[in-house]
C-alpha positions in Angstrom: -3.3 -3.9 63.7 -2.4 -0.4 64.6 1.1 -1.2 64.4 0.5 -2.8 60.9 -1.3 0.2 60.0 1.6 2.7 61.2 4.1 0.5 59.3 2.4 1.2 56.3 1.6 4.6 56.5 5.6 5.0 56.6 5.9 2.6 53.6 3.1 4.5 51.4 4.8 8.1 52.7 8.0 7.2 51.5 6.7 5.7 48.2 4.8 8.8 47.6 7.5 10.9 48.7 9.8 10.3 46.3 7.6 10.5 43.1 5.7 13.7 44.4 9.9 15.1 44.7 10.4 14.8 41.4 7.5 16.5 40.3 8.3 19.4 43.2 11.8 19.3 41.1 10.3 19.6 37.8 8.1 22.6 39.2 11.4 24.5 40.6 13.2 23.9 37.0 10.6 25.6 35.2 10.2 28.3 37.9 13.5 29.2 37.4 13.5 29.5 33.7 10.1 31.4 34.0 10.1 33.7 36.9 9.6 36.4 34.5 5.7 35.3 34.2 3.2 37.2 36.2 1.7 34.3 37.5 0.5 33.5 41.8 3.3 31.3 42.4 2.3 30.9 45.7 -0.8 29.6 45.0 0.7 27.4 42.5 3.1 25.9 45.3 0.3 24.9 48.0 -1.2 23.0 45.1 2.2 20.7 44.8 1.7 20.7 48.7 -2.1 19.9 48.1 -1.6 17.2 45.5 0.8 15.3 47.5 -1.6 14.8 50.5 -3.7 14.0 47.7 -2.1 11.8 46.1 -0.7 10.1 49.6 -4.7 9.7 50.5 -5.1 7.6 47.9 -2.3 5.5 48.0 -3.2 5.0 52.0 -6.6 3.8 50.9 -5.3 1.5 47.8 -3.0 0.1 50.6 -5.5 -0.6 53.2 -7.9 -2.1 50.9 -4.8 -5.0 50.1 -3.8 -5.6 53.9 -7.2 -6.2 54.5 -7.4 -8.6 52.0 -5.3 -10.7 54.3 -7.1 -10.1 57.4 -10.6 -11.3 55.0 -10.7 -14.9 56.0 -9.8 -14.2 59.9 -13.2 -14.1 61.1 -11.8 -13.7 64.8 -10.3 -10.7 64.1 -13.3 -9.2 61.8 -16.6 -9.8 61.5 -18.0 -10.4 57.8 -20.4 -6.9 58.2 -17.6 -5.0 60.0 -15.1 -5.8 56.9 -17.3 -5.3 54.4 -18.6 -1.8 56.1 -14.5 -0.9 56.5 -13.2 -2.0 53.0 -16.6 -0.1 51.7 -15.1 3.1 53.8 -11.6 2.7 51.8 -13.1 2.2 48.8 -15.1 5.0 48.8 -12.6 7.4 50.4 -10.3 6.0 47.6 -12.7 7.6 44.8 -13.3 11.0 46.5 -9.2 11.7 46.8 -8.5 10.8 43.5 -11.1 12.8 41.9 -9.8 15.8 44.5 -6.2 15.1 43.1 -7.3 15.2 39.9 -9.5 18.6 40.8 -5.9 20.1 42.1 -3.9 19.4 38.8 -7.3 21.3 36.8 -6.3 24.4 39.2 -2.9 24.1 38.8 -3.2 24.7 35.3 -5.8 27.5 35.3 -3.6 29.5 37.5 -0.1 28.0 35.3 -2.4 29.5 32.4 -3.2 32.7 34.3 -6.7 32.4 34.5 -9.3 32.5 37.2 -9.1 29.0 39.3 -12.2 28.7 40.1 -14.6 26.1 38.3 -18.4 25.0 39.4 -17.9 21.8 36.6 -16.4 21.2 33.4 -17.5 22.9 31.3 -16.4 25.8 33.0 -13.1 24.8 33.3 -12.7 24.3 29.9 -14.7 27.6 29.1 -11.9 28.9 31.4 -8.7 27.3 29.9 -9.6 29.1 26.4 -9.8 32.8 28.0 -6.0 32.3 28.5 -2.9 33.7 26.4 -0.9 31.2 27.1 0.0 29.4 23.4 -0.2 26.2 25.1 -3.6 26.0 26.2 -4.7 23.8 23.2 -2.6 21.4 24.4 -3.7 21.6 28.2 -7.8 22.0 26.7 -6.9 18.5 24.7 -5.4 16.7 27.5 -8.3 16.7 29.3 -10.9 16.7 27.1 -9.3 13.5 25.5 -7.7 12.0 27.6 -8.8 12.4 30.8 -12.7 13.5 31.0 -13.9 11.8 27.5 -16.1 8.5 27.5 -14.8 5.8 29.4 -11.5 7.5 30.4 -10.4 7.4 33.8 -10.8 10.9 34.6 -14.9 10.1 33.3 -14.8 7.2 35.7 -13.3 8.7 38.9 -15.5 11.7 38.7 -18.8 9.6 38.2 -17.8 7.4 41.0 -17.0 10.4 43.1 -20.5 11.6 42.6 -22.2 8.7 42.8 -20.8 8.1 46.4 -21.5 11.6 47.6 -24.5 12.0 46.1 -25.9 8.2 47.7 -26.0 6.4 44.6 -23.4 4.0 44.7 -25.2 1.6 47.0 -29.0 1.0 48.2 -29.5 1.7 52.0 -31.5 -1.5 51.9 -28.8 -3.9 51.6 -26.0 -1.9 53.2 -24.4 -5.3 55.0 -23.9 -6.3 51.8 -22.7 -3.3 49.4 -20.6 -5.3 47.5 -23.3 -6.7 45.3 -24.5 -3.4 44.2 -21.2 -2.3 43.2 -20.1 -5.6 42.0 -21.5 -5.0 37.8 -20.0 -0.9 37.8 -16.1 -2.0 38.8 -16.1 -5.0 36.6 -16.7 -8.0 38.6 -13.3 -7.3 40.2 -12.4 -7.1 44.4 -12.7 -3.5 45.5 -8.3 -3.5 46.1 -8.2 -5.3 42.2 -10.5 -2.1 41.0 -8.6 0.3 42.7 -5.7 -0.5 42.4 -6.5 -0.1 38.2 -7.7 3.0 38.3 -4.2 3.8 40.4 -2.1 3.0 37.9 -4.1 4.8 35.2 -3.9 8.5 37.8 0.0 7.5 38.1 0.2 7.3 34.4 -2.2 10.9 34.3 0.8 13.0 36.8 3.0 11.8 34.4 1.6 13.1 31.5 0.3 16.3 33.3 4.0 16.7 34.4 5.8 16.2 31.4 2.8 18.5 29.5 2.5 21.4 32.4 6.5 21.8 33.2 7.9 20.3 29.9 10.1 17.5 30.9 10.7 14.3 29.4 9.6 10.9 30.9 13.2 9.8 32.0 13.6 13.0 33.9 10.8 11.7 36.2 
């Protein structure tokens, strides 16, 4: 299994590799054409380095949660409690490095926007994105407000999860053999991997938009 797991670590860190290069490339085009801007551009590159670890994490997770989905009906190899306790571990971890990703994109843009970076919830951060100059603020404020953080978006669902699991509430201590059924009704009646694997799609989808909006590039340059 360790093998397995090595083999895929590779697979996932190529995978994310080559999307989080284009978005590294789409950051040193606009650097270039905007070096002029007093902005920390040093801070703004360990947040590329930040989000890809990020972004990695949760693709490591999303990847786990399917392999074990082949190891589910080997009850040699693991133990119904042990697999349920392990794929409740990915599932989790899943939900607190996406909403972390997602945290590292709403810095990004408060130090692209040169403002202060620093945010104890949203409505800070959005307090903060309208202290700045910068003419395309509106567009940044609406992209998240909209799109991201409104009712029943997936920024709205990543971040409520995220809290949830931190904060205990996900699942009763009571019936932790058996998580599953707690969590069953919140992710649609779908497998933890099906769930996840959703909401991936949909944070895929946000970088794109957040790259295209942030360092004004068109999809096909991505």
């Amino acid at each position: 299994m360790d093998y397995e797991l090595l083999k895929y670590i590779d697979f996932v860190d190529k995978h994310n590799e080559i999307f989080i290069n284009k978005i590294q490339k789409s950051y040193n085009i606009w650097i270039n054409k905007n070096s002029h801007l007093e902005l920390e551009y040093e801070k703004l590159q360990n947040f590329l380095i930040v989000l890809k670890h990020r972004h990695l994490s949760t693709l490591y997770h999303l990847e786990v949660l399917w392999k074990q989905k082949e190891f589910s009906s080997d009850v040699v190899k693991v133990q119904s409690s042990q697999f349920n306790q392990l794929s409740l571990m990915h599932f989790e971890s899943f939900f607190i490095q996406a909403r972390s990703m997602i945290e590292t994109t709403q810095k990004f843009s408060l130090i692209y926007l040169n403002v202060k970076d620093s945010f104890k919830d949203l409505k800070e951060f959005f307090k903060r994105i309208k202290k700045s100059e910068n003419e395309i603020k509106l567009e940044i404020y609406n992209f998240y407000k909209n799109e991201v953080f409104a009712e029943g978006k997936y920024g709205n669902r990543i971040k409520s999860f995220r809290d949830k699991i931190i904060h205990g509430g996900m699942i009763h201590q009571n019936n932790y053999l058996d998580p599953f059924k707690n969590i069953l009704p919140l992710i649609g009646y779908k497998s933890y991997e099906e769930f996840n694997q959703q909401t991936h799609n949909e944070t895929f989808e946000f970088l794109v938009k957040w790259t295209e909006l942030i360092f004004d590039v068109s999809r096909n340059e991505l």
